[in-house]
N, C-alpha and C positions, 0 to 999 in steps of 0.2 A: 233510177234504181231498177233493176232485174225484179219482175214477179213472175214466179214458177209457178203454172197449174196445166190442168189437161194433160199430166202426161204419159205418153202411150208410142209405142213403137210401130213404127212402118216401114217395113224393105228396111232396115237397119237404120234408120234413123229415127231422129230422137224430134216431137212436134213440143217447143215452147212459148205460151203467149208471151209478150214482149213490150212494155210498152217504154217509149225514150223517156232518158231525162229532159228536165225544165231546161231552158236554155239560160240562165242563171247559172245552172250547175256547170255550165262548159268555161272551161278557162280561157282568157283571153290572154294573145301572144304579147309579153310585154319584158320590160326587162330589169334588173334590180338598180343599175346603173348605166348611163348614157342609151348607147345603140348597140343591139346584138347584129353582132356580122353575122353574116350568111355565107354561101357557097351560090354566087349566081349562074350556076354550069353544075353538070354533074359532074364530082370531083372524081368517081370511082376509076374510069379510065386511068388518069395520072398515077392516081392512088393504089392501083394495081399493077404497075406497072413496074417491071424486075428492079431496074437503077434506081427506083425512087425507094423501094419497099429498101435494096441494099444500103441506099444510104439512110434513111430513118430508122434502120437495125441497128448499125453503127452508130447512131449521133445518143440512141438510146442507150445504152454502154451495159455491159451483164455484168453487175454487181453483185459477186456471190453474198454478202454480207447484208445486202438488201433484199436481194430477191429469197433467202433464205432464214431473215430476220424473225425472231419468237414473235409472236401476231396470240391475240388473245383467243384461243378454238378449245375445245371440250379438253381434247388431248394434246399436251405439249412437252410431252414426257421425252427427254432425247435417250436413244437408246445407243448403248457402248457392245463394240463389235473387236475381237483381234483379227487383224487382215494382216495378208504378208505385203508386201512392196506392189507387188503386182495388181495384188488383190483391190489395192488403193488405189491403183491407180484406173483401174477398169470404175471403182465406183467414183471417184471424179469424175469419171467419163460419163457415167451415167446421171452425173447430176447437173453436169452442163448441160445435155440434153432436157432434160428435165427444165432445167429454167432457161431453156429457150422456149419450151413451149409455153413456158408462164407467163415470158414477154411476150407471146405472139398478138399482134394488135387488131383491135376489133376492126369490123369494115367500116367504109367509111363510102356511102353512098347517097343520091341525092333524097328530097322531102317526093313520097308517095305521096301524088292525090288524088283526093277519094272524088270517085265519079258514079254517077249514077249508070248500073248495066242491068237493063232490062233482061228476064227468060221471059216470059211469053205474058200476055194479058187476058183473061177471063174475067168477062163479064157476067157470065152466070155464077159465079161464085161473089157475086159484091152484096154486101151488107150481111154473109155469112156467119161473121162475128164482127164483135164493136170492137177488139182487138186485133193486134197483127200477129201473125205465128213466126216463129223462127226455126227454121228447120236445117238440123245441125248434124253431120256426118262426125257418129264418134266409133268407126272401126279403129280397132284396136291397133296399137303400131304406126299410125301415122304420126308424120310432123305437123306441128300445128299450121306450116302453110301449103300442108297439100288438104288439110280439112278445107271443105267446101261449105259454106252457110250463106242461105239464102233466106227470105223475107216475103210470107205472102200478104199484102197491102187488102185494107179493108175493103178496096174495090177491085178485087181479084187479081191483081197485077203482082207474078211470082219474081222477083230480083235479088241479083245481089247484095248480100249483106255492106253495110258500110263498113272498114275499116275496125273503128274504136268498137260495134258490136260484133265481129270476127272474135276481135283480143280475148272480147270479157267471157263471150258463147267457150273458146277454147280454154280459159283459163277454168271455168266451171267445170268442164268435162273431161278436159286434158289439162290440170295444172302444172305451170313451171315452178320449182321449184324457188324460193327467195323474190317472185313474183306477187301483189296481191292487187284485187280487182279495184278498189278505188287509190286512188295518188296516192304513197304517203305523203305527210305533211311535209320532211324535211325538202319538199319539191316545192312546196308554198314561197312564195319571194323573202318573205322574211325569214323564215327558217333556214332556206336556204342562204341570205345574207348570213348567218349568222354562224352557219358548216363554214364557210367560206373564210368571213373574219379568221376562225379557228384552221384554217388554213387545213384544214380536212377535206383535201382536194381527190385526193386516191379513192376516199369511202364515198364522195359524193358520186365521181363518175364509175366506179363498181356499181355501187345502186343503182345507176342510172340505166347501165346497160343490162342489171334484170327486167328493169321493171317495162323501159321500152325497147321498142325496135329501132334498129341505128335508120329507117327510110321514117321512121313519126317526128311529125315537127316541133314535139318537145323535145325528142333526142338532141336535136338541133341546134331549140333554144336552150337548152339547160349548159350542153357541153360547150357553146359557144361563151354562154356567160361564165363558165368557170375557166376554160383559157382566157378569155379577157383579163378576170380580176387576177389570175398567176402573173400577167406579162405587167399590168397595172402595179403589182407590189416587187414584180422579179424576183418571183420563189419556184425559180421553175427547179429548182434541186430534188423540189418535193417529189417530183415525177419523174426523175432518173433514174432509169434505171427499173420503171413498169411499163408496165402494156400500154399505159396511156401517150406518153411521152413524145412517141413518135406520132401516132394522131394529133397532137401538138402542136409541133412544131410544122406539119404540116399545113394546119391551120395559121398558121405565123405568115409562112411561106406564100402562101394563098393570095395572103391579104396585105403585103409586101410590109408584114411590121416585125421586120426580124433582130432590129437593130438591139432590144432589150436583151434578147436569148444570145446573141452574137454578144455583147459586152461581158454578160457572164459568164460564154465559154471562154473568152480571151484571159478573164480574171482567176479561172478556174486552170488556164492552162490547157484547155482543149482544144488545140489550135487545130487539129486536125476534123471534128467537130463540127470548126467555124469554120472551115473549106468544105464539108460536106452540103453544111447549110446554106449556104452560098450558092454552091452550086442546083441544091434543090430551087431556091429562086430563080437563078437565071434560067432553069428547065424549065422553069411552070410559066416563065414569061418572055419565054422566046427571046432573052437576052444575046444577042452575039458577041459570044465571051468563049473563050473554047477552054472549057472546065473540063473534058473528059482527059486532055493532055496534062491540065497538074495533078491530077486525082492518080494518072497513071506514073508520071514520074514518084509521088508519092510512095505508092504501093511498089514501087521498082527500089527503093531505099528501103524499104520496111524487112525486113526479114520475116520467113515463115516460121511462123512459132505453133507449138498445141495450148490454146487457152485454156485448157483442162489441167495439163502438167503443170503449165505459167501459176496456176491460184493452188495447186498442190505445194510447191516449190517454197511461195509465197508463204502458205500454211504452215509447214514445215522446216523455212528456212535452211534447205538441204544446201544452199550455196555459198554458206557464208563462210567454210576453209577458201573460198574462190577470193582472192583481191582484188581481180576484176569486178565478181557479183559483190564484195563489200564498199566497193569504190561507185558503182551503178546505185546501191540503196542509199548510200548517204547522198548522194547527188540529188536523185530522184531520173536520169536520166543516163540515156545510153549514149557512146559515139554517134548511131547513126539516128537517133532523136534527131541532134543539134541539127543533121543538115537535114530532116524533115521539116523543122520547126522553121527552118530557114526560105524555105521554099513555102509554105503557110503564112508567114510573115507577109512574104511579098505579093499571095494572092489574095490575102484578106487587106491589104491597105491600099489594092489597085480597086478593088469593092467600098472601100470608105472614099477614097477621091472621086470614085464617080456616082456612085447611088446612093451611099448613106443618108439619111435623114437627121442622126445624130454625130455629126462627125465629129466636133469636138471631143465629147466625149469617148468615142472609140480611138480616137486618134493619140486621144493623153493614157488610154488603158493598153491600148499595141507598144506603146514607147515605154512605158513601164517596164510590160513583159519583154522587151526588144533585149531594154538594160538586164534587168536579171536575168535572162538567158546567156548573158555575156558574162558576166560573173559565172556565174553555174561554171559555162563548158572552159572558161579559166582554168576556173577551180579543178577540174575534169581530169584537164591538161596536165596539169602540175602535177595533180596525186599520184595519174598514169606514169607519166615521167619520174617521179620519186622513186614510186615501185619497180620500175622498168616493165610495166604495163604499154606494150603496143597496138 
């Protein structure tokens, strides 16, 4: 625990004795179930890196109906606006913006460790006091990691502060917000077992990234065992569609166990998805597969649309005098789907013959969706045809 005395200002900073916790108090790295994976490299290079960020955007999917779902806050009052057509459509535009930056995903960097850096040693200052001073930079306006805190040892030896007393020295002087200085409990294994059970996957890892830094080896351990138990129960839906999602499936990617999150895009129909995903593994391991040529015939079949007007459209149903656009909603699919899906098809089951781990299983889910996309673009055909839809 922190004890505050002596205190009094110098050159702008602030002198506080300090003494550590028991080491009882320190938590030891452990896990709720089996082994927490790790990152044995630092992941941030890949991780920041344009194609990867582009496709874990994409595999994330902007759900306005989630990303803008009633959530329990002070105020939830929606307010009623008359806009003319344009007017509507400018603020669409501004709320796809908007939840983009809601999905933008935290970093993703390797575990910081803490090492001892000496400033200088005095001797004449040793047995000064029976305590250590912490001496902690709180000008106004800075970030908490450009604060500087340092440590003068009982035998005059001025250093760097460690790590976990940086956090707690800034969080007393410069508090973050929705942060507090001891864990909370639901960090505790059981407690945290028991978010988890409740499949409160979203509130566990929001909390997690107030309370630590994405380089502390809880961040590490905590976010590691909560994708674990998603991929162990296959509830990754929970996480579609947020900021987390993509740090997810990253981590999947990583640790080559993609094959849970690949069955339920196939199941779900997001076969486009499963080739992004795909592709993030054979990046990350140097597979010799040339993914950037289906990704770009892909995008070459895809038509450029405004995702803004698409969910306004959507909203509004301004297309359904259209017997095309009534013939696309009852479908669920357009002409130029079928030959994406076709081309998807055939890159994700050249991925199950050669690397899967679960092939049976992905191989009886691809042939499902194989079939009823056959029926579907039948069905397509016919209506087209009826109508005299070309």
């Amino acid at each position: 625990m922190l004890v505050l005395v002596n205190l009094r200002k110098l050159c702008g900073l602030r002198c506080v004795q300090f003494v550590h916790p028991s080491k009882n108090q320190m938590k030891l790295m452990c896990t709720i179930k089996g082994i927490t994976l790790e990152y044995e490299k630092d992941p941030e290079p890949l991780f920041t890196d344009a194609e990867t960020q582009k496709l874990l955007k994409s595999m994330t999917q902007l759900q306005f109906s989630k990303v803008f779902r009633q959530r329990t806050v002070a105020d939830n009052t929606p307010t009623t606006k008359f806009m003319t057509t344009e007017e509507l459509e400018q603020a669409f535009r501004a709320s796809f913006k908007k939840a983009e930056r809601l999905l933008e995903m935290p970093p993703l960097v390797k575990i910081k460790e803490d090492e001892q850096r000496i400033i200088s040693k005095d001797p004449a200052l040793k047995d000064f006091s029976d305590s250590k001073f912490v001496i902690s930079d709180v000008t106004y306006g800075l970030r908490q990691s450009e604060r500087k805190v340092v440590i003068r040892q009982i035998d005059g030896t001025l250093e760097y502060a460690p790590m976990d007393v940086v956090k707690r020295i800034n969080q007393i002087y410069a508090p973050m917000t929705g942060r507090s200085l001891q864990t909370p409990k639901m960090f505790e294994d059981v407690h945290l077992k028991r978010c988890l059970d409740e499949h409160k996957y979203e509130f566990v890892l929001d909390r997690l990234l107030m309370q630590y830094e994405p380089y502390e080896k809880e961040f590490h351990r905590i976010s590691s065992t909560v994708y674990q138990h998603i991929n162990e129960n296959k509830d990754f839906d929970a996480l579609r569609s947020t900021r987390h999602f993509g740090p997810m499936a990253f981590f999947l990617a990583w640790h080559k166990s993609i094959d849970d999150l690949l069955y339920d895009m196939i199941q779900r129909d997001y076969l486009y998805n499963g080739v992004e995903l795909i592709a993030l593994l054979y990046k990350m391991h140097d597979i010799s597969i040339d993914y950037r040529e289906t990704l770009k015939r892909i995008e070459n079949c895809r038509p450029k649309r405004d995702p803004a007007l698409e969910e306004l459209r959507k909203a509004l149903k301004t297309d359904q005098s259209n017997i095309q656009e009534e013939i696309t909603t009852a479908i669920g699919k357009r002409s130029e789907d079928f030959q994406v899906d076709e081309i998807c098809i055939k890159f994700i089951d050249q991925y199950i013959r050669e690397h899967a781990q679960k092939k049976v299983q992905l191989e009886l889910a691809l042939q499902t969706l194989k079939e009823c996309n056959e029926e579907k673009k039948q069905l397509f055909e016919g209506l087209s045809k009826a109508h005299g839809v070309q």
